[in-house]
Every structure is written in C-alpha cells, then in structure tokens.
C-alpha positions as CSV (number, residue, x, y, z in Angstrom):
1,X,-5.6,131.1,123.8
2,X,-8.8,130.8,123.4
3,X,-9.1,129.1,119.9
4,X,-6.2,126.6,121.0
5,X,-9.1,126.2,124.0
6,X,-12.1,125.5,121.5
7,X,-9.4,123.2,119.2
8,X,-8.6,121.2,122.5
9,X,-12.1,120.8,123.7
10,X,-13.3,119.7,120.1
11,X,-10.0,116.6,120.4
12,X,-11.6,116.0,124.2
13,X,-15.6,115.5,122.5
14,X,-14.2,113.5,120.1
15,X,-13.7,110.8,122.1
16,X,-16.9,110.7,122.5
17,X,-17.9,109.9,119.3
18,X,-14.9,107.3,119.1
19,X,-15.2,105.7,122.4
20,X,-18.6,105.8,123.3
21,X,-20.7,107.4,125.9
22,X,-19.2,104.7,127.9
23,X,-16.1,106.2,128.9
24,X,-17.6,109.6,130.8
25,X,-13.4,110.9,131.0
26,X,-13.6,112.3,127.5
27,X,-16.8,114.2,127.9
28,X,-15.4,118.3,127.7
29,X,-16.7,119.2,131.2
30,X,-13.3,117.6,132.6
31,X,-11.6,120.4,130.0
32,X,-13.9,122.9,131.4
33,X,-13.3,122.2,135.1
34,X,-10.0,122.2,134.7
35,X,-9.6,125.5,132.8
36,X,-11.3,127.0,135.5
37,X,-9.3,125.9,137.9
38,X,-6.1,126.5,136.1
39,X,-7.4,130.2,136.0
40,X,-7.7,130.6,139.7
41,X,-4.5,128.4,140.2
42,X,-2.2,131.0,138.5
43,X,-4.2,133.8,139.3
44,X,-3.3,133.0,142.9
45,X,0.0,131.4,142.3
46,X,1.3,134.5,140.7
47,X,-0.2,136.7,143.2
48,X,1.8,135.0,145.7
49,X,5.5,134.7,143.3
50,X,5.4,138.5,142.6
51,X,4.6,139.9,146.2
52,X,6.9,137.1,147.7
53,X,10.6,139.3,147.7
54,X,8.4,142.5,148.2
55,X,9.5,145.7,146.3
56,X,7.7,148.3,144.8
57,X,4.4,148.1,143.0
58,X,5.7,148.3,139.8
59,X,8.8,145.5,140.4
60,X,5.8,143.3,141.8
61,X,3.4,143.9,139.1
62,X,6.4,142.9,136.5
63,X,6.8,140.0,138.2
64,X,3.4,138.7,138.3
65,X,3.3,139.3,134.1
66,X,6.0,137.4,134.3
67,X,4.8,134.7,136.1
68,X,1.7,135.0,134.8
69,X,3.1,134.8,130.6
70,X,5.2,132.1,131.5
71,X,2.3,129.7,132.8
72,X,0.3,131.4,130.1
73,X,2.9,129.6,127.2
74,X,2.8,126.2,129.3
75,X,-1.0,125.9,128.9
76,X,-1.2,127.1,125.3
77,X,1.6,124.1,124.6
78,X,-0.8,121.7,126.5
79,X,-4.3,123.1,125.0
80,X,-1.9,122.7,121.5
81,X,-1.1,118.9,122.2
82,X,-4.7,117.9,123.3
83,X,-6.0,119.4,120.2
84,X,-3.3,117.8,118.2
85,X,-3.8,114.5,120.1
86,X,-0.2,114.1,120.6
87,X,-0.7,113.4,123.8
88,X,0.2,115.4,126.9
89,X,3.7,115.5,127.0
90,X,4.2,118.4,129.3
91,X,2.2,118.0,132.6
C-alpha cells in the first residue's frame, strides 16, 4: 500500500506543476490528511463491526481482519486511480 501511497501522492503534486500554485486543492497535504484520517476511521470502524455480535476473541478478531482487508482493497483501488489519474471512481 504504501508505494500505491507514494504513486498517488506524486499524481496529487502534479497538479501542482500543471495548475499552478494557484489552486492549493492539489497540494499532497490534502492526501496526507486524509490518509491519516482514513487510518483512524477503519481502525475504529472495524473495532466497532467485529465486537458488534460479540463472540469469542478469536471470532471477533477474524472479523475485524475481515473488515479491516476489505477496506484495505477499497483504498488500494482508490490510491491506484489517483495515481493513475483516472479519476475517483469509487468514493
């Protein structure tokens, strides 16, 4: 994930350079930000999903991998698109 990262904040600067300073929504920190926060989003998110039916440890824990892969694929797609610049497709 985190090449696809690097490759998606590269597209983001980009901008930048083909834009101009001008337009501060394609300076990277906005990519930053928002990685950070999607990291404390599913962190918490699939906290919540896993313990929510209860169970044992074990059935909990394989349900927050669960969650936590499945949001893990979503934001590799998006990071992929951004770098690719074909646009964000899958919000």
């Amino acid at each position: 994930m985190r090449n696809q990262f690097v490759k998606a904040r590269n597209a983001v600067a980009e901008g930048i350079r083909r834009y101009g300073s001008n337009d501060a929504r394609t300076n990277p920190k906005y990519l930053d930000a928002a990685q950070a926060a999607w990291k404390r989003f599913v962190d918490n998110n699939c906290t919540v999903i896993a313990a929510y039916n209860g169970g044992s440890n074990s059935a909990i824990s394989d349900r927050e991998m669960h969650c936590y892969e499945g949001e893990l694929d979503r934001r590799i797609r998006f990071l992929r698109d951004v770098a690719n610049g074909t646009g964000l497709m899958e919000l």
